[in-house]
C-alpha positions in Angstrom: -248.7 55.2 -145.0 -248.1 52.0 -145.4 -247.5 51.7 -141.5 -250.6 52.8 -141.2 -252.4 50.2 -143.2 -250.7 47.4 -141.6 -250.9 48.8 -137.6 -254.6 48.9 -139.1 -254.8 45.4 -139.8 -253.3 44.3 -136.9 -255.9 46.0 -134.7 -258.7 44.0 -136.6 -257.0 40.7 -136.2 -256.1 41.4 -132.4 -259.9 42.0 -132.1 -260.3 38.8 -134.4 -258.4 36.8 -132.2 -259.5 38.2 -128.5 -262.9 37.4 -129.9 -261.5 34.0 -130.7 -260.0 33.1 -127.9 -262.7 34.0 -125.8 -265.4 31.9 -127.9 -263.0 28.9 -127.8 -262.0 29.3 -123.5 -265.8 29.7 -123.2 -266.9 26.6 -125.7 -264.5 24.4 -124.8 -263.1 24.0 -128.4 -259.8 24.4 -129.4 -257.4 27.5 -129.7 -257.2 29.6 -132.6 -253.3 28.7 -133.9 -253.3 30.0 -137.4 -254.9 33.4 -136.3 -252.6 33.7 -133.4 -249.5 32.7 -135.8 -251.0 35.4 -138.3 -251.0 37.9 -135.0 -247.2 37.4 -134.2 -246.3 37.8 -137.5 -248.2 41.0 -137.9 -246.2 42.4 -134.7 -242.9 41.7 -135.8 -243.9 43.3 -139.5 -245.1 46.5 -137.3 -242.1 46.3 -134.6 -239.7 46.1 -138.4 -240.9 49.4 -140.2 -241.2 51.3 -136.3 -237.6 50.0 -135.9 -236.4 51.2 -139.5 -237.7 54.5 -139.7 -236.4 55.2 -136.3 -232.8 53.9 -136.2 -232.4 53.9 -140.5 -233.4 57.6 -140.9 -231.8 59.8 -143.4 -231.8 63.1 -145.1 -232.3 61.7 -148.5 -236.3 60.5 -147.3 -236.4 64.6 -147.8 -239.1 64.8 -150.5 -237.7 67.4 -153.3 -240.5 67.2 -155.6 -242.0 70.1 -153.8 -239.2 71.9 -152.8 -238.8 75.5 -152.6 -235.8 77.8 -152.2 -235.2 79.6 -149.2 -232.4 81.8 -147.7 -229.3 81.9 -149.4 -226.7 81.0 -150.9 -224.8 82.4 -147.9 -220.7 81.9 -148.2 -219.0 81.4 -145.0 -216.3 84.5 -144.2 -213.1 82.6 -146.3 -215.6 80.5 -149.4 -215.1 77.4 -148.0 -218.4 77.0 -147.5 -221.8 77.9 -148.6 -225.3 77.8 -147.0 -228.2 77.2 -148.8 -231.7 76.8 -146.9 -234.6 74.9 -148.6 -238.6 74.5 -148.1 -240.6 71.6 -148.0 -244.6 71.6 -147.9 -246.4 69.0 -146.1 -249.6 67.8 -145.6 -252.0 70.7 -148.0 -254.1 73.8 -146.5 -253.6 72.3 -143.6 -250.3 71.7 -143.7 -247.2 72.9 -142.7 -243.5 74.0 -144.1 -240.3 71.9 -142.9 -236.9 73.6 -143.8 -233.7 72.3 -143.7 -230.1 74.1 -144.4 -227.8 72.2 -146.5 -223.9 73.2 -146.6 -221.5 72.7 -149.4 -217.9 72.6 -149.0 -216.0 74.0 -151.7 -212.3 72.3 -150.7 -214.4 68.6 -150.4 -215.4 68.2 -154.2 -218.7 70.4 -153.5 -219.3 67.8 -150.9 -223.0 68.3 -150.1 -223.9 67.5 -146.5 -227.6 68.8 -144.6 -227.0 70.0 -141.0 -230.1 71.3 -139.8 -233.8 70.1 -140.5 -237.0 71.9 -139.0 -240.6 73.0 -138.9 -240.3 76.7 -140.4 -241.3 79.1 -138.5 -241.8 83.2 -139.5 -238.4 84.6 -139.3 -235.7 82.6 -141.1 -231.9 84.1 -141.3 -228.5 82.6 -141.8 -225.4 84.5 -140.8 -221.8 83.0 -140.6 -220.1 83.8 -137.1 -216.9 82.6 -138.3 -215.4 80.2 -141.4 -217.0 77.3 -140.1 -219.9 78.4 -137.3 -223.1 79.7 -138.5 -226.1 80.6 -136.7 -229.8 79.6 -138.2 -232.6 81.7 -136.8 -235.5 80.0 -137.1 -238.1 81.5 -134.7 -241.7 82.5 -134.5 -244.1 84.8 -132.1 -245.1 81.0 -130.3 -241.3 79.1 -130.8 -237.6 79.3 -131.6 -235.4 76.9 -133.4 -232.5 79.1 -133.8 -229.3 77.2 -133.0 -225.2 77.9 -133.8 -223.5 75.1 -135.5 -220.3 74.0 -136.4 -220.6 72.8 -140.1 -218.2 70.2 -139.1 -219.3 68.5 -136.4 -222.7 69.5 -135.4 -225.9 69.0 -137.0 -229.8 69.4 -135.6 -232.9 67.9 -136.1 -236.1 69.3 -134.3 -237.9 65.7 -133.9 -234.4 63.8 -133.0 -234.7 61.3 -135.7 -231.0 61.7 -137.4 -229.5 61.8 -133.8 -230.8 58.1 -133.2 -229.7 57.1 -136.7 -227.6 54.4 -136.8 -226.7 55.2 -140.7 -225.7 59.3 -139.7 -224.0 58.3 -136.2 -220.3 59.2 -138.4 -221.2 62.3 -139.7 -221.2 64.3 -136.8 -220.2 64.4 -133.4 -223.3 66.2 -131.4 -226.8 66.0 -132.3 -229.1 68.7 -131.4 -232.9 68.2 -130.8 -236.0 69.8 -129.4 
């Protein structure tokens, strides 16, 4: 939001200062400096917050004031691990529902660690194909997110923003992404 405002500002003073610049070229008088200094300071402010919620992303942004429960708990084959899947409204009536599956790894100190985030779609299952694979379903008449991971190494994210994290980059090895 507060991107917003400020990429909102910045429009006006671009305008401000086109406006400007033109008036000044066309009356002979001279340029605009503290307007144009006020411009390049509002584009590094908007390049900053693009560049930190791209490359500084992380799971704890997930908002869990609205958080709902969804499938699970579902213990892996030998109890090292267990899957718990979670819902999170956005946006009102016209919203939608993001989910993401969080494991917990029982020999790690109950180590908590989220390895797949996503719209939600219709059908939503979690099933362990071995102690530490598990396949999310996650599909819908119009689209599928359903993906095998390894707990361990592998972790998805539907927009791609934890696989350009420069923060997550050491908690897993492959990065999945629509």
């Amino acid at each position: 939001m507060f991107g917003l405002l400020i990429s909102f500002v910045m429009v006006i003073i671009f305008l401000i200062l086109t406006v400007r610049i033109i008036i000044s070229l066309i009356k002979k008088k001279p340029f605009p400096k503290k307007l144009m200094v006020a411009m390049l300071v509002g584009i590094v402010l908007v390049f900053s917050i693009y560049v930190f919620e791209v490359y500084f992303f992380t799971f704890d942004d997930i908002d869990e004031k609205y958080i709902q429960n969804g499938p699970g708990p579902v213990v892996s084959p030998t109890g090292k691990y267990t899957a718990n899947a979670y819902y999170e409204p956005y946006g009102g009536a016209a919203g939608g529902v993001n989910m993401w599956v969080e494991i917990t790894n029982h020999n790690e100190d109950n180590n908590k660690k989220v390895i797949y985030y996503s719209d939600a779609n219709d059908n939503i299952l979690i099933d362990w194909v071995d102690d530490k694979t598990i396949f999310i379903t996650n599909a819908g008449p119009y689209k599928s997110n359903s993906i095998k991971l390894d707990v361990e190494h592998e972790i998805y994210h539907d927009r791609g923003l934890a696989c350009r994290s420069w923060f997550m980059k050491n908690e897993y090895d492959t990065c999945y992404q629509d």
